[in-house]
KOLNUBA-975161 format. One record per residue: x, y, z of N, C-alpha, C, O in turn; residue number from 1. Coordinates in pm, 1 decimal, decimal comma, m for minus. Each point is the difference from the previous one (the first is absolute). Example, Ala and Ser with C-alpha at 12.3 -4.5 7.8 and 13.67 -1.06 7.14 Angstrom:
+----------+----------+----------+----------+----------+----------+----------+----------+----------+----------+----------+----------+-----+
!     n.c1 !     n.c2 !     n.c3 !    ca.c1 !    ca.c2 !    ca.c3 !     c.c1 !     c.c2 !     c.c3 !     o.c1 !     o.c2 !     o.c3 !   i !
+----------+----------+----------+----------+----------+----------+----------+----------+----------+----------+----------+----------+-----+
!   1319,0 !   m569,0 !    780,0 !    m89,0 !    119,0 !      0,0 !     90,0 !    120,0 !      0,0 !    103,6 !     m1,9 !     66,5 !   1 !
!   m138,6 !    106,9 !   m138,5 !     82,0 !    119,0 !      6,0 !    m77,0 !    109,0 !     73,0 !     50,9 !    110,8 !     16,9 !   2 !
+----------+----------+----------+----------+----------+----------+----------+----------+----------+----------+----------+----------+-----+
//
This chain:
+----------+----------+----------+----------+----------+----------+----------+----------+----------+----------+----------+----------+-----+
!     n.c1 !     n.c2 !     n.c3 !    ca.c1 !    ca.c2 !    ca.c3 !     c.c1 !     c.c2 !     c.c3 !     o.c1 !     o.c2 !     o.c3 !   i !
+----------+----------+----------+----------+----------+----------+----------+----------+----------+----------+----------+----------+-----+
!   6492,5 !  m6004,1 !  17584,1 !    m34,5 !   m130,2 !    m55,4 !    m97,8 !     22,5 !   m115,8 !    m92,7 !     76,2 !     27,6 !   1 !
!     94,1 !   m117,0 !   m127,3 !    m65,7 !     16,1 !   m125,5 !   m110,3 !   m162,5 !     m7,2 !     19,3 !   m119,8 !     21,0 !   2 !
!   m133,5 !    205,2 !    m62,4 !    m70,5 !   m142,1 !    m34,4 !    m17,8 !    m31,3 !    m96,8 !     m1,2 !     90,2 !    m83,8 !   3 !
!    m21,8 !   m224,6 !     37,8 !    m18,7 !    m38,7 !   m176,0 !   m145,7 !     10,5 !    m23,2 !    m84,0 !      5,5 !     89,9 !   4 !
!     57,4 !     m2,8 !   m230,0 !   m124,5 !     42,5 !    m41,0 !    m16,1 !   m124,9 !    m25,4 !     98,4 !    m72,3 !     16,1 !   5 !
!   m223,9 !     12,7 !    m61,9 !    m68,6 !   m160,6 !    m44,1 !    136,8 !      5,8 !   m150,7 !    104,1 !    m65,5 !     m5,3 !   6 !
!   m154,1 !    160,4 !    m91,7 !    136,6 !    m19,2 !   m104,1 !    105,9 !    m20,0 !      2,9 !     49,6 !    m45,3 !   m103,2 !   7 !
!     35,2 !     67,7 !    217,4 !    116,1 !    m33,9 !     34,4 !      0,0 !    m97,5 !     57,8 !     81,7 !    m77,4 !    m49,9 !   8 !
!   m105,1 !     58,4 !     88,5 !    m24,1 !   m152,0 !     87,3 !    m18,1 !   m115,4 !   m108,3 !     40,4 !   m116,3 !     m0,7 !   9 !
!   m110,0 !    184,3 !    m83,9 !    m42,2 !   m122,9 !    m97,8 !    133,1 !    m11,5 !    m69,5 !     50,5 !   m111,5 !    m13,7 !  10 !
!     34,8 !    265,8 !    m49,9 !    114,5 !    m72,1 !    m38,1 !    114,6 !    m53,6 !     51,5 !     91,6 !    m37,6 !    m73,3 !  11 !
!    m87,6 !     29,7 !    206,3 !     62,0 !    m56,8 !    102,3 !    m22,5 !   m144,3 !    m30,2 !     89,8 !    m77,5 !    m32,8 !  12 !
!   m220,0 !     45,7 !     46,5 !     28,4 !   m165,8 !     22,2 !   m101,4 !    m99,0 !   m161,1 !    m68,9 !   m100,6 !    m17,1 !  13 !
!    145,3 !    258,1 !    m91,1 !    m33,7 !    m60,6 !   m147,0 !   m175,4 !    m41,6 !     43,7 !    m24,2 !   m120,4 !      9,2 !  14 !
!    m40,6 !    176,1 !      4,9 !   m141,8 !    m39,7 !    m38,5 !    m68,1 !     91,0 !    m49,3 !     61,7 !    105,9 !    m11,2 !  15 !
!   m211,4 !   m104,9 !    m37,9 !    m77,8 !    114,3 !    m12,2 !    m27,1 !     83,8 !     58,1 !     m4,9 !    m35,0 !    117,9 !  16 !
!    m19,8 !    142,6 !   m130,8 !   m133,0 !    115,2 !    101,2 !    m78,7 !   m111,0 !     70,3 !     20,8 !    m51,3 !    110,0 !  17 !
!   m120,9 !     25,8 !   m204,7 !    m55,0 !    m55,4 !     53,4 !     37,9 !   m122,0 !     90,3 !    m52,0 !      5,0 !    111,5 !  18 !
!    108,5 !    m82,0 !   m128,8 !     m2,2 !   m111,2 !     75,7 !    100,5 !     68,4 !    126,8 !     75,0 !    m87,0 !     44,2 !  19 !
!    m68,3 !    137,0 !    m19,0 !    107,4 !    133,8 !    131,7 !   m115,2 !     23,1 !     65,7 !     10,2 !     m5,9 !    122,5 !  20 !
!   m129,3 !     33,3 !   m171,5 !   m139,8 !     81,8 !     66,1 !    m31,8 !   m149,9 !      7,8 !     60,4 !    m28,4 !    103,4 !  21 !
!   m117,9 !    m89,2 !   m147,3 !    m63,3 !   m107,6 !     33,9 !     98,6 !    m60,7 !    121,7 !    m65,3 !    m80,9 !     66,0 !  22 !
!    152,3 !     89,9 !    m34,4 !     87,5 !    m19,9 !     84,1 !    m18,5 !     75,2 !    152,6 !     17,6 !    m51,3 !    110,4 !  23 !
!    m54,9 !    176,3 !   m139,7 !    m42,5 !     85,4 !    110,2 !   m138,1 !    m29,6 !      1,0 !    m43,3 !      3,2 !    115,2 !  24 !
!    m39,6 !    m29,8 !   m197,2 !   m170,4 !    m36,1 !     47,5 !      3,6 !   m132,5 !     63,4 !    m81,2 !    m35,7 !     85,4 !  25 !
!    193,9 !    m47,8 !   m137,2 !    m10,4 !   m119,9 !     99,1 !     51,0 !     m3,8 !    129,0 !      6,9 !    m91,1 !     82,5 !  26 !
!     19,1 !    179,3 !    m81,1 !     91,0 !     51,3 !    156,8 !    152,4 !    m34,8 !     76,9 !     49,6 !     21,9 !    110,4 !  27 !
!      3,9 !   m108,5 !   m274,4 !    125,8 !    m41,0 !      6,8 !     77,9 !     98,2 !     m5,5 !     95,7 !     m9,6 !     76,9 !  28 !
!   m100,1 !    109,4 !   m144,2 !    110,5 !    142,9 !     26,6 !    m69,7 !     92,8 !     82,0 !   m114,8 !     33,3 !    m29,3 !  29 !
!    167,1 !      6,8 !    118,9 !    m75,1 !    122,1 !     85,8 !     64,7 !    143,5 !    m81,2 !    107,7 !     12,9 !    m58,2 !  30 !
!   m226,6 !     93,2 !     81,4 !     m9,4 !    126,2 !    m92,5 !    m50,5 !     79,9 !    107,1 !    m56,8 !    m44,1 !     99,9 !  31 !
!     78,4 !    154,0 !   m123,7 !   m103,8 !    101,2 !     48,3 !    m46,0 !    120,7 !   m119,0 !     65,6 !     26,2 !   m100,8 !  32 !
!   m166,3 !     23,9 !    132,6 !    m53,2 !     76,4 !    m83,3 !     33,1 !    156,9 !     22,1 !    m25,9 !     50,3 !    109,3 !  33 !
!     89,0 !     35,3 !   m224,1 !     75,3 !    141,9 !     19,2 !    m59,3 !     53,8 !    m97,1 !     46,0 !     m0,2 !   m114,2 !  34 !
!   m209,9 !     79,1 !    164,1 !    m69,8 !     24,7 !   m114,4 !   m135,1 !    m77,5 !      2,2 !    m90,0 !    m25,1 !     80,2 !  35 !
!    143,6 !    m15,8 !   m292,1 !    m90,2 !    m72,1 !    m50,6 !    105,7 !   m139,2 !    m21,7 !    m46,3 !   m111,7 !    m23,4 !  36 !
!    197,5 !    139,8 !     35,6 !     77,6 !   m140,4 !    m54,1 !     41,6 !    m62,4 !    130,4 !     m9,6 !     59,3 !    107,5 !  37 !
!     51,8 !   m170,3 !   m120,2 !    102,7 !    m94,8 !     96,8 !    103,8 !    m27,8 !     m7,8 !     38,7 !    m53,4 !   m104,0 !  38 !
!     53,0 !     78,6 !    213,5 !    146,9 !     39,6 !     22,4 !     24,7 !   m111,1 !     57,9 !    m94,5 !    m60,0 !     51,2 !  39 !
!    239,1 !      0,1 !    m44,3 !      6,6 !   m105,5 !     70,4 !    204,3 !      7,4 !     72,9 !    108,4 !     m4,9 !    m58,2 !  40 !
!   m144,5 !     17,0 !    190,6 !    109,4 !     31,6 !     63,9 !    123,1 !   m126,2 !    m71,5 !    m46,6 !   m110,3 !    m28,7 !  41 !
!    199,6 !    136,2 !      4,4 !    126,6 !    m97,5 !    m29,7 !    m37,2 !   m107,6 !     68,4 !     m6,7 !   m106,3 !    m61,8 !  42 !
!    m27,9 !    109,7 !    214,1 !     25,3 !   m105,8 !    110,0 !   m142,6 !    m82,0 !    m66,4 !      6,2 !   m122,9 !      1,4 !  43 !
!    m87,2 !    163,7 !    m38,0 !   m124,9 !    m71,1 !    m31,0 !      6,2 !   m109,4 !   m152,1 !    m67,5 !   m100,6 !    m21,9 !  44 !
!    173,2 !    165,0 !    m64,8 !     m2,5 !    m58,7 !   m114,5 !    134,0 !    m97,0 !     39,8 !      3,1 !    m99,5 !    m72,5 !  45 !
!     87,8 !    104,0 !    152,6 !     72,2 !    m86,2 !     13,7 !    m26,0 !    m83,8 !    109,0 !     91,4 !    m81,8 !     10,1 !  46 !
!   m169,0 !     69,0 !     67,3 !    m70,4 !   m122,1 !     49,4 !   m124,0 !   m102,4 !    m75,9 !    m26,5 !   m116,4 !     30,2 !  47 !
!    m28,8 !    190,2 !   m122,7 !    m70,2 !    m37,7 !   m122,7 !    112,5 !   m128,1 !    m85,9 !    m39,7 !   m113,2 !    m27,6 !  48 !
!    187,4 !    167,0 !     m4,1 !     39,1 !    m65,3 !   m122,2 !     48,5 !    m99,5 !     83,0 !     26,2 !   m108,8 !    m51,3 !  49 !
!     m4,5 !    130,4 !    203,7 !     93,9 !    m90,5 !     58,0 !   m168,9 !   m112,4 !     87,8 !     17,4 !   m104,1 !     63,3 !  50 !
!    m93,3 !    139,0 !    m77,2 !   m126,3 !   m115,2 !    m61,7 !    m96,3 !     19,7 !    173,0 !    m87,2 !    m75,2 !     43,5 !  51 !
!    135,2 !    181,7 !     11,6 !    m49,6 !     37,5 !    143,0 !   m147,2 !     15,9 !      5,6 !    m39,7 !     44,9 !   m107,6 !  52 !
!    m48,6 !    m63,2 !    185,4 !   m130,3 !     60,2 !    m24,9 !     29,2 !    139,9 !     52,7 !     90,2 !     53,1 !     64,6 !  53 !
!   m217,9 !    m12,4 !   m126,2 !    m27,6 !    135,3 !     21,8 !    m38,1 !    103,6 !    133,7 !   m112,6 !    m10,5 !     48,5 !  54 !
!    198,3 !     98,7 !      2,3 !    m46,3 !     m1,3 !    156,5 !   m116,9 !     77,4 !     m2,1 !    m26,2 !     61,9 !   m103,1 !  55 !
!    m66,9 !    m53,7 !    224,3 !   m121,7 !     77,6 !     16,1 !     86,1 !    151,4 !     50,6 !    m64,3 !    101,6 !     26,7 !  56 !
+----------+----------+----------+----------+----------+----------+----------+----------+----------+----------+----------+----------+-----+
//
């Protein structure tokens, strides 16, 4: 299983870097941290677009 980086993600659902990371500080996309960056599992970004909250 491959995870997306905040950049991919962002061009996934056409937005910025940034607003991909303000998205994860608001705790609407769940991430985890690999490193220093945040990865974000398929299942996580497609419960995101399909408007799910975010699981703990």
């Amino acid at each position: 299983m491959e995870l997306f980086t905040l950049a991919e993600v962002a061009e996934v659902l056409k937005i910025s870097k940034l607003a991909a990371w303000q998205h994860v500080r608001k705790g609407n996309l769940k991430s985890y941290r690999v490193g220093r960056q945040h990865r974000v599992f398929p299942q996580d970004l497609q419960a995101f677009i399909r408007g799910e909250e975010a699981a703990e």
